[in-house]
TORKOLGU-920331 format. One record per residue: residue in one letter; x, y, z of N, C-alpha, C in turn. Coordinates in steps of 0.05 Angstrom, whole numbers, plus 5000, padded with zeros to 4 digits. Example, Ala and Ser with C-alpha at 12.3 -4.5 7.8 and 13.67 -1.06 7.14 Angstrom:
<sites>
A526448865156524649105156526449345156/S525749555142527349795143525850015157/
</sites>
This chain:
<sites>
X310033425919312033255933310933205961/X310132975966310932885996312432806007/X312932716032315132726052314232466067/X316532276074316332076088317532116112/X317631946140319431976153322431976152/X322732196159326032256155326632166134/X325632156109326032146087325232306062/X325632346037324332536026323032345995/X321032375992320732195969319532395946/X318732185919318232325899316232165888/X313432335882311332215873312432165836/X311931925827312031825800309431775789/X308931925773306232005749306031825730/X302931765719303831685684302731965675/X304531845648304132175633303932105605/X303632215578304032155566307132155540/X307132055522309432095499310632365498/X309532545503311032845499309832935518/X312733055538313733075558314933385562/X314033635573314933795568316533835597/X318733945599320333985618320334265622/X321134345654320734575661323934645676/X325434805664328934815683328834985691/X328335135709329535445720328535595707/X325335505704325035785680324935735661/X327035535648326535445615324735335603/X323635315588322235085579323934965556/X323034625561324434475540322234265524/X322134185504320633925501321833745490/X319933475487320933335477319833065461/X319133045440318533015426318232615428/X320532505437321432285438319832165458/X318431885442316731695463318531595477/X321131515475322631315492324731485496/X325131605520327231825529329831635531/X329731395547332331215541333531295570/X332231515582333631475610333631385627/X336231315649335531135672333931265689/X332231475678329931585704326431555704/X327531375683324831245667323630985689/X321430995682319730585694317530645664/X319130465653316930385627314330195652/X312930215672311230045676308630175676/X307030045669304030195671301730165689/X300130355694297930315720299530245741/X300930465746302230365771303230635782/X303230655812303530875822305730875852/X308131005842311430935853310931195880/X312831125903313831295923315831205918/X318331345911320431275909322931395937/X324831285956325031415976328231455980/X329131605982331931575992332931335998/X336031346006336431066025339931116033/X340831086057343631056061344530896053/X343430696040344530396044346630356020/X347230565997347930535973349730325975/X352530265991354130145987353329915992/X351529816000350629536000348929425983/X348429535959346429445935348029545916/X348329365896349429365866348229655857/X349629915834348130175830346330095808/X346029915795343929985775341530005795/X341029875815338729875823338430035848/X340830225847340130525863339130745846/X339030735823337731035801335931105814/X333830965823331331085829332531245862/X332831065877333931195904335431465908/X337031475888338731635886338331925876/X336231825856335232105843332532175863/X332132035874330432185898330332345920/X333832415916334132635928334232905916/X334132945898333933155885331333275892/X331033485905329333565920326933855904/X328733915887326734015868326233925838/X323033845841322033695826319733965805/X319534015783318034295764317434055741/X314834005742314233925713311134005701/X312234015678309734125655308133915642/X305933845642305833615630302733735602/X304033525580302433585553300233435558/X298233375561296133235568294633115544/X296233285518294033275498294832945473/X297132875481297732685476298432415488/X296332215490296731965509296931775490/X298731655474298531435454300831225474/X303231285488304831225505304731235536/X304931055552304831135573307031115591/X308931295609310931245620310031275644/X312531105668311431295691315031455694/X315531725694317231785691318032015718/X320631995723321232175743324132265739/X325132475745327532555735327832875748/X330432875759332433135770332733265750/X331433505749331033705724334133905726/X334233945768336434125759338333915784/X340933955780342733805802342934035826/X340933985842342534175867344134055876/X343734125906347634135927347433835940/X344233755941344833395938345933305927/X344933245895345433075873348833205864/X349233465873352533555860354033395884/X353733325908355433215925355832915922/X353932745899354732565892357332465877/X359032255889361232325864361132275843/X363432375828362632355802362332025786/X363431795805363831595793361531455791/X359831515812357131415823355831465809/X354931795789354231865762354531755749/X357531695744357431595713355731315711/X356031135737354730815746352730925735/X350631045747347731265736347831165701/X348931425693349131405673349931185652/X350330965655350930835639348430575635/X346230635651344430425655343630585627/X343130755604341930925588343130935562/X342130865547343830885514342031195497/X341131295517340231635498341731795508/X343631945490343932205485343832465507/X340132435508338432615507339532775547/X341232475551341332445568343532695588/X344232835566346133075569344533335568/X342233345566340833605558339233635595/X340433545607337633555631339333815645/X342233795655343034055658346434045648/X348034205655351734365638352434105660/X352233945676353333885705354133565690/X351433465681351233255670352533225637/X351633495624353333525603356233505600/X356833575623360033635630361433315642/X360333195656360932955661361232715638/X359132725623359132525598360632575585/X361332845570363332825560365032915561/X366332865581368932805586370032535601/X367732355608368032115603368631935593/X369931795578371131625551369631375555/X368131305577368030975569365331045556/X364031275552359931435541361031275511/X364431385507363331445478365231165462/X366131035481368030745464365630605441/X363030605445362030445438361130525410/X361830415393361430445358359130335343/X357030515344354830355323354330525297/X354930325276354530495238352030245231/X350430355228347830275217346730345186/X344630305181343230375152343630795159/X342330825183341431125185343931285195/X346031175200348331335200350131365176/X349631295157350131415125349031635128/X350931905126349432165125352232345112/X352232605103354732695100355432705125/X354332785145355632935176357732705183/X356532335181357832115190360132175200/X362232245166365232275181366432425209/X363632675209365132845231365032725254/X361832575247361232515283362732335284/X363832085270365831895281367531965295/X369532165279371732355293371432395319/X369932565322368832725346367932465367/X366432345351365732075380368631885384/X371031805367372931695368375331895386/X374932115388376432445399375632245430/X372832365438372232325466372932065475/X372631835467373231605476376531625487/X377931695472380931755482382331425474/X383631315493384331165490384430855498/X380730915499380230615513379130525485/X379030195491377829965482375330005466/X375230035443372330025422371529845426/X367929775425367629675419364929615393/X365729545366365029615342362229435326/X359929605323358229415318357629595284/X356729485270355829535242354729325224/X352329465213350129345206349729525178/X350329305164350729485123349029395108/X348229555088345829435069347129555043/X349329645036349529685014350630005010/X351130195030351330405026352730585003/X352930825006354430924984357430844985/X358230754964361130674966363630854975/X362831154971365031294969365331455003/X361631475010361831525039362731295066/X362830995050362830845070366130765075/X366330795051370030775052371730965069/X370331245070370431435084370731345117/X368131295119368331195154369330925166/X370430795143371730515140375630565154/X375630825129378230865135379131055160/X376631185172377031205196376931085219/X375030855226375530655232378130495241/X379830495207382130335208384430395226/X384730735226386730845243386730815270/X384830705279384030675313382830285320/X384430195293383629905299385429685314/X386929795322388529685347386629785368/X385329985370383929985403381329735398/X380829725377378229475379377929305398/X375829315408376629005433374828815418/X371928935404369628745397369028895370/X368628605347368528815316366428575319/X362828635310360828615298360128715284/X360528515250358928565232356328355217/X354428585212352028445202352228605176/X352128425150351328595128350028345106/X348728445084346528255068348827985057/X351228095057352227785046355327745058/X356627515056358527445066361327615048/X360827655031363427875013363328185021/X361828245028360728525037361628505070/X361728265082362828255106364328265111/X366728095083369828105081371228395076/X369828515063370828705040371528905073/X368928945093368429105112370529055127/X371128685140373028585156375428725149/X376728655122379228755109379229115106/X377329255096378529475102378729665133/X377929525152377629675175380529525195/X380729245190382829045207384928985191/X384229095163387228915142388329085133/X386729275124388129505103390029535096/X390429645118393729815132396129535124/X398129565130400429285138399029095152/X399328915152397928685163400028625187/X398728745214400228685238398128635252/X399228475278397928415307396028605322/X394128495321391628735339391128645363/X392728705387392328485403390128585425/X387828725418385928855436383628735431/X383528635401380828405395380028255413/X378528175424377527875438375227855428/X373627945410371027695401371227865375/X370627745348370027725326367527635322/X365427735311362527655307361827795271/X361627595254361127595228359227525211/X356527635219354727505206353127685174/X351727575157350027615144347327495134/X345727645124342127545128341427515102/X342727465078341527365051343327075044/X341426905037342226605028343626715002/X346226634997348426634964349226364958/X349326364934350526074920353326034927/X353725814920357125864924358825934908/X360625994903363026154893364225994866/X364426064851366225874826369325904833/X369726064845372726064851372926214886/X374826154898376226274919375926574915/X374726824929375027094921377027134943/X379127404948380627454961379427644991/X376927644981375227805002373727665018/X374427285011371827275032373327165047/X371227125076372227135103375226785103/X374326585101375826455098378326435087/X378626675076380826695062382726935083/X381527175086382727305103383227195129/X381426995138382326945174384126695164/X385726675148387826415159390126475176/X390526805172392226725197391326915223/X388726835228387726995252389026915273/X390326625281391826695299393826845311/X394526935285397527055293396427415289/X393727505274392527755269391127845297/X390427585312389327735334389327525360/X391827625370392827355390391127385415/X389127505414388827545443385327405444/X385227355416380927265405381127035424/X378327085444376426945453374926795445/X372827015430370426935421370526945391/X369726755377369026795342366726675340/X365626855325362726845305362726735280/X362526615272362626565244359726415226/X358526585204356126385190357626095187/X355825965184356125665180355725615149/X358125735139358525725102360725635102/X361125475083364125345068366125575067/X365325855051366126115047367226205075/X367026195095367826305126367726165146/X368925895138370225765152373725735147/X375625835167378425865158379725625159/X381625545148383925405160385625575166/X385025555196387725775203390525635202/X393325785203395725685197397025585213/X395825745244397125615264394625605287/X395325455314392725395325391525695343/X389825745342389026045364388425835390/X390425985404391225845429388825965446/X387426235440386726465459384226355456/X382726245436380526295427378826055451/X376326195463375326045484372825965474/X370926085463367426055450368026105419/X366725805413366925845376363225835374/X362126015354359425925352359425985311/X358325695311358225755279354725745277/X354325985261351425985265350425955243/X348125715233347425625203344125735200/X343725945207341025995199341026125180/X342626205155343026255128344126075119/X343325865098345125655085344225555068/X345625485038345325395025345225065017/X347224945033347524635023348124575048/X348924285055349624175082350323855060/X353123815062354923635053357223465074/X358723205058360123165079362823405084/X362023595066365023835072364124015090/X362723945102360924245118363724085146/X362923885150364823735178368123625170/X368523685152371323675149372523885145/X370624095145372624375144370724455175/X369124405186369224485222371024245233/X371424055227374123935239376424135236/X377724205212379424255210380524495229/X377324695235377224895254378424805286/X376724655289376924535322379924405317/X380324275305383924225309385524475319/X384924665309386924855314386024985350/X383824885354382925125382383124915398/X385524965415386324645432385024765461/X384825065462383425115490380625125489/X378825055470376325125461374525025486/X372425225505371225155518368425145523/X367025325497365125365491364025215458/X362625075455361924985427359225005417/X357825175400355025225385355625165357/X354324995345353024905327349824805316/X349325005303346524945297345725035269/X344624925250343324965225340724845221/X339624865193337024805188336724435180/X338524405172337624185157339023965168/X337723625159338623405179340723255154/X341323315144343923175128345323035142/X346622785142348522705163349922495136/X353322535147354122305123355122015132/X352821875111351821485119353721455128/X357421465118358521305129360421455145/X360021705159361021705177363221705196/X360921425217363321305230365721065219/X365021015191367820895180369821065166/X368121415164370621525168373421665187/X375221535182377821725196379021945194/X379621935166380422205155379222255131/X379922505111379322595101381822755083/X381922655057384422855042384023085046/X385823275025384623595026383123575004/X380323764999379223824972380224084959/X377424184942378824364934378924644948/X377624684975377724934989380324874998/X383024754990384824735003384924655034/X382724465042382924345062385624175074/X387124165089389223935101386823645101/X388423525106388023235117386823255145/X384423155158383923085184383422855191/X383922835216384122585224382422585254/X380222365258377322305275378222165300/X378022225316375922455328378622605328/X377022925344377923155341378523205378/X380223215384380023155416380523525425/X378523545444377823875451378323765484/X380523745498380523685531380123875550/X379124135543377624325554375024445550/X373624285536370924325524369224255545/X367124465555365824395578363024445578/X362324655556359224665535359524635509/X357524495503356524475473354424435472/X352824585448350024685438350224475410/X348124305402349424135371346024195361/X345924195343343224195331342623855318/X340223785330340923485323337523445315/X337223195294338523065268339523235258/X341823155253343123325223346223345235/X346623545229350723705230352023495261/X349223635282350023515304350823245310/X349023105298349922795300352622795291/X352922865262355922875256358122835276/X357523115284359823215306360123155328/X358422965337358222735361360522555358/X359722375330362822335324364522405317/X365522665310367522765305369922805331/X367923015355368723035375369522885400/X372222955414371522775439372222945460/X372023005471370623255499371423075525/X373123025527373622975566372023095582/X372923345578371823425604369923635597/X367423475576364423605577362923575604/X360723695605358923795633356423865614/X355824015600353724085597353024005562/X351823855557350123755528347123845523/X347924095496344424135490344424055467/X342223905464340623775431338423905430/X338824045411336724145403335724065365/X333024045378331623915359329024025337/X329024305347327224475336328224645305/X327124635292327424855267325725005258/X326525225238323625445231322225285220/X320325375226316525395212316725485182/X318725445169319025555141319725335121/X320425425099321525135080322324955070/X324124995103326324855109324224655118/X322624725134320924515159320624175143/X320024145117319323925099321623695102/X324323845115326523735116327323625145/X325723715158326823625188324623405197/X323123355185319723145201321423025207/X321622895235321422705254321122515248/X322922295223321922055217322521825238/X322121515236321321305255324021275260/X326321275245328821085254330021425269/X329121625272330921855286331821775310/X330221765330330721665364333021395352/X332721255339334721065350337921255340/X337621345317339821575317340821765343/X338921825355339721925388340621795398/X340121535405340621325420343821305406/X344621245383347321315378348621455386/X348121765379349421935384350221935418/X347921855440348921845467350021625472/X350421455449352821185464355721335462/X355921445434358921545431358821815446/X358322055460357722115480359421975502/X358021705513358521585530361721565538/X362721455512364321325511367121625512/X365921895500367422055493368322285521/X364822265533364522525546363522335580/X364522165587363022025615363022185636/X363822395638363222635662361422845660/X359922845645357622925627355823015660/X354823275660352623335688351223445679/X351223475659347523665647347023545618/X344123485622343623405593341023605593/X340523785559338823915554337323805532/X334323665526333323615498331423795495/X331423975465329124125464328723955429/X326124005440325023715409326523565409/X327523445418328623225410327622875424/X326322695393325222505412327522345422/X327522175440328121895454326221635451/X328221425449325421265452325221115479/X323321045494322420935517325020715527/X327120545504327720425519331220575529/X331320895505333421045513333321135544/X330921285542330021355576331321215593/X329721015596329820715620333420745623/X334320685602338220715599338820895611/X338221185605339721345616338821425642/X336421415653336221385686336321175706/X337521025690338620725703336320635711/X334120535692331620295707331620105687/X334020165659333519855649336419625661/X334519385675336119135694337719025676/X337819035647339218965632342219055636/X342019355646344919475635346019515667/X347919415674349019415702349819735711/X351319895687353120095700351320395683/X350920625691349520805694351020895669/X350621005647351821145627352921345627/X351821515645352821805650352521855685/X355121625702354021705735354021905745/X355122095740355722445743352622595734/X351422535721348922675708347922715727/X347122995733345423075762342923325741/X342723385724340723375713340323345689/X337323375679335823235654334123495648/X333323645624332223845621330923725584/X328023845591325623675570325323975566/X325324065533323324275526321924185502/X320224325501318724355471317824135455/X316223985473316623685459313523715456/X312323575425309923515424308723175429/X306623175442305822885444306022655417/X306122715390306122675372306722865352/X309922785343311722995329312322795299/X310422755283311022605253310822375262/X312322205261311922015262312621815286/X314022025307315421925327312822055358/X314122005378312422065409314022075414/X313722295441314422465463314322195482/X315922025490316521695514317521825537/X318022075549318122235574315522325590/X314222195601310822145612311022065633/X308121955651307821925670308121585676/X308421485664309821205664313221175673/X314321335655317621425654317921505691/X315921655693315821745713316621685740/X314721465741313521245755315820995763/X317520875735318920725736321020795751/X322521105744324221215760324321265785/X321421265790320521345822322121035837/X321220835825321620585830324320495835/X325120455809328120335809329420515790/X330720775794331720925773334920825794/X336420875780339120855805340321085785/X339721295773340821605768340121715798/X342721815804340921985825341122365813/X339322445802338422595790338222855812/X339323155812338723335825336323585822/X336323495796334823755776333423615754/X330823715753329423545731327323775726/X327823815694326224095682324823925661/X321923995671319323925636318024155631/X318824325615317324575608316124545576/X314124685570312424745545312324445529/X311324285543312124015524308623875538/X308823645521306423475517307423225510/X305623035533303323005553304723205578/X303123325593303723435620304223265640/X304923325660306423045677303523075700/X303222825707300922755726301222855756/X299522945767300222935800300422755813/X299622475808300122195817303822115817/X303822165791306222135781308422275797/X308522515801310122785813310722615840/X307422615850307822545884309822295897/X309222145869312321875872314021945867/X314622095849318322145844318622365870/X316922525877317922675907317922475932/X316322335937317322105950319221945942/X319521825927322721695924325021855926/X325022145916327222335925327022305950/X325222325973325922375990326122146009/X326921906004327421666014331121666007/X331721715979334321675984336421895996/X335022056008336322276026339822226017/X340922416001343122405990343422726003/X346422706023346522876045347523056029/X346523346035347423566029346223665996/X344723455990343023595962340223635959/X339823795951336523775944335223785916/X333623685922332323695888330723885883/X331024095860329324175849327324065818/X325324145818323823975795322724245791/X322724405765322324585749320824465730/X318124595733315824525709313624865705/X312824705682310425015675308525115697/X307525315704305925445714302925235714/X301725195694299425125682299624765696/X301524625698301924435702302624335736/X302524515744303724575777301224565785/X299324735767295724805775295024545777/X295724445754293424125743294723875770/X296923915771297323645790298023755824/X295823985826297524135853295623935880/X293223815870291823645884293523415911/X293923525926295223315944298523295938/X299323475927302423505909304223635937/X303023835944304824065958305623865976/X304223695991304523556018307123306018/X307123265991310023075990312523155983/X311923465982315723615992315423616010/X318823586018319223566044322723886032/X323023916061324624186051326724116040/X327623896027330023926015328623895982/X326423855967325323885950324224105942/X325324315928324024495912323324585895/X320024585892318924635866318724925855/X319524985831319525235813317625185795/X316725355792313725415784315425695758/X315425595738314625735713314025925709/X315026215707311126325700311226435669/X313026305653312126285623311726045616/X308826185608306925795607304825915579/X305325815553307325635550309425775545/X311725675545314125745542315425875507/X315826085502316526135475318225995461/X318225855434320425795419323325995418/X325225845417327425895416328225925397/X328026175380327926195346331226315341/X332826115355335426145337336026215311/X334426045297334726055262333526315254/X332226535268331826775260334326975255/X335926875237338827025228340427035248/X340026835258342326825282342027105310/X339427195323339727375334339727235360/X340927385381340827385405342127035409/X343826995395344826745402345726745433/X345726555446347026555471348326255479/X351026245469352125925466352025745489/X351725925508352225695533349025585543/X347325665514344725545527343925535562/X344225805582344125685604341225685615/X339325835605336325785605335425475600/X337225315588336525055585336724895600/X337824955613339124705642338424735663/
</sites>
């Protein structure tokens, strides 16, 4: 240990995967490459002074751990040398002296909660003693493939004991388990399903999701759970469809989720005929719908008359994701109004579907999205992502980029126009335009007097190839150029990342000069592009910002696909990396 001024610091080592600890004498080991604690820096070749600091109350605690545990003033470690396959750089308060015990206890628990291990109770009785008897360590519910065990039931118990009487929140991920042990921890579950705040389930099919939904939320009498706020229901194997209505699948159990869980926010739902509800009355509560189609069998005109029938009921709906694989769209459409009921016992709907609090939407477009362009009408939208990308799989044969698509865009943003005119963010990832859509929507074609979208203060380009089937990437150094000229958008924010052709430094240096001629008081522009492309046109570039222009520089170059359709993981509806 060295010593700084008036301060005391702590040298941070790399070491390797097994880690032997030294307590007062004890020895402990440990076996585990990833300890999971907040006293960890997964970084490598790198060598930390870590230092005290008074300042705690003025920095958020996750990012006091290190500070904080640097007072712990005795530091004893053993280190195994003989195993280097991992490298950490790791530092950690083996025992709590009369420092670290004068911390309060609330400040700990902050500590502790940056950490999802366990292990994290074995360092000394002080820390053991604090976790559990903590309730918010243990609210959090995960039943996986590897928690099928006999012990399961106890530990539920025992982890449902300590939580006390806060807010669950319930994640489970099923493949089929034993039937007689899962019913077991199902029906324990059920007795504590009024504290639920969040029920995630992932299992291989949509009946196995029902069966799970209904015995943990239905079982019992069918009453009001009013602690729910997000429902998330997914599964990862493609199924045929149904010869008949089963009583287990999800569409059937959520019809009357408004009145089962008055308080839902958020709903998850696959993008199947099977789990999509008609609910009975409208969920007033419900704020983010995301229907997620990266498992799917068909795409028909019933896929949008039963998500109509959805959005009728969510009159506060403020979040909207829709995305699937395939470009189906039905020819006629816009000469439809309504729609009878079929045989999923659909009502009658009637076009458009008016959402006057809708302020994001994610659409996957060609395909569902176009649909629901017309379907919907959104007052008071703000942010529009089209996204235009699909898997690399066998679906892909279905999405090529044929010649009449862009003018299909070009549709879909007239009714847009006409639906959503306060519109301030537009996001395209793959998705073409054609050269004379551009010119339109940044006001340089002389043809069209009035700006389509005058509120639009930015435009965001991803993932576009110079030549995508049969269509081109018409966002270039021409586009550029014209706008520099006579664009009358006045544009705040303009993002071109991972896409092709790269934009010119010729090009750049005009549109930063024309920004900075119409000096529009009190804004500045930023222009967000790749790393790699900042390099290529940096030639004489820097010198035509002026400080109300700021350039962001990338530094994922190229930029990774956005693999939504990978079973729906890590969805994030409000797309805000896109804008």
């Amino acid at each position: 240990m060295s010593a700084g001024k008036g301060k005391e610091c702590i040298e941070v080592y790399e070491t390797s995967s097994r880690i032997t600890r030294r307590i007062g004498g004890q020895l402990c080991a440990s076996e585990k490459s990833n300890f999971g604690l907040p006293f960890m820096l997964r970084t490598r070749y790198r060598h930390y002074k870590l230092f005290s600091t008074a300042e705690w109350a003025n920095v958020e605690t996750g990012r006091l751990i290190s500070d904080i545990l640097a007072e712990v003033r005795t530091q004893r470690w053993a280190f195994d040398s003989s195993q280097t396959t991992t490298q950490y750089f790791i530092f950690c308060g083996m025992k709590a002296t009369s420092t670290l015990q004068g911390l309060p206890n609330e400040l700990l628990i902050d500590i502790f909660k940056q950490s999802d291990n366990p292990q994290i109770r074995l360092v000394c009785r002080g820390f053991h003693d604090i976790i559990n008897s903590t309730s918010s360590f243990w609210s959090f519910i995960y039943i996986g493939p590897e928690q099928y065990t006999p012990q399961a039931p106890t530990f539920l118990k025992r982890r449902l004991e300590r939580s006390a009487s806060r807010p669950l929140d319930v994640f489970i991920r099923n493949t089929e388990p034993s039937i007689a042990l899962a019913a077991e921890l199902w029906n324990i579950l059920s007795i504590h399903r009024r504290r639920i705040h969040t029920f995630d389930i992932g299992t291989d099919t949509w009946i196995l999701s029902g069966q799970i939904m209904h015995a943990i939320l239905l079982s019992l009498e069918p009453s009001p759970l009013p602690s729910l706020t997000k429902l998330d229901i997914r599964y990862d194997e493609e199924q045929d469809p149904p010869d008949r209505r089963a009583p287990m699948e999800p569409h059937v159990l959520l019809r009357p989720i408004a009145t089962l869980f008055p308080t839902l926010t958020t709903l998850v739902l696959p993008l199947m005929l099977p789990c999509i509800p008609f609910p009975d009355s409208p969920i007033l509560s419900l704020k983010t719908l995301v229907l997620d189609g990266s498992v799917s069998y068909c795409c028909d005109y019933l896929w949008i008359v039963h998500i109509a029938n959805l959005l009728v009921k969510t009159p506060n709906l403020e979040v909207f994701w829709c995305k699937e694989h395939r470009v189906y769209t039905h020819e006629a459409l816009s000469e439809l109004n309504s729609h009878p009921p079929d045989m999923w016992g659909s009502p009658r709907v009637y076009f458009p579907v008016v959402l006057p609090k809708l302020t994001k939407m994610a659409l996957g477009l060609p395909g569902l999205g176009y649909d629901l362009l017309h379907v919907i009408e959104a007052p008071a939208l703000q942010d529009l992502h089209m996204d235009g990308i699909r898997a690399d799989d066998w679906f892909a044969e279905q999405v090529a980029w044929l010649s009449w698509f862009p003018a299909r865009m070009r549709t879909a943003l007239q009714i847009t126009v006409s639906r959503s005119p306060g519109l301030r963010r537009l996001s395209l990832v793959g998705v073409y335009l054609s050269r004379e859509t551009w010119e339109w929507l940044l006001g340089c074609d002389p043809a069209t007097h009035d700006l389509p979208f005058p509120l639009l203060e930015s435009i965001a380009v991803h993932q576009m190839r110079a030549v995508k089937d049969e269509v081109a990437n018409t966002f270039d150094d021409e586009l550029i150029e014209l706008y520099a000229r006579q664009g009358r958008l006045l544009l705040r924010r303009l993002v071109y990342l991972a896409s092709e052709p790269p934009l010119g430094g010729l090009a750049l240096r005009r549109l930063a000069m024309s920004v900075s001629e119409r000096k529009i008081p009190g804004q500045n522009f930023n222009l967000v592009l790749d790393k790699s492309s900042v390099i290529d046109a940096n030639v004489g570039f820097a010198s035509s910002f002026e400080s109300r222009i700021k350039l962001v520089c990338h530094e994922e170059s190229p930029r990774s696909l956005k693999e939504w359709w990978n079973l729906g993981k890590d969805i994030e509806p409000t797309e805000e990396d896109s804008y």
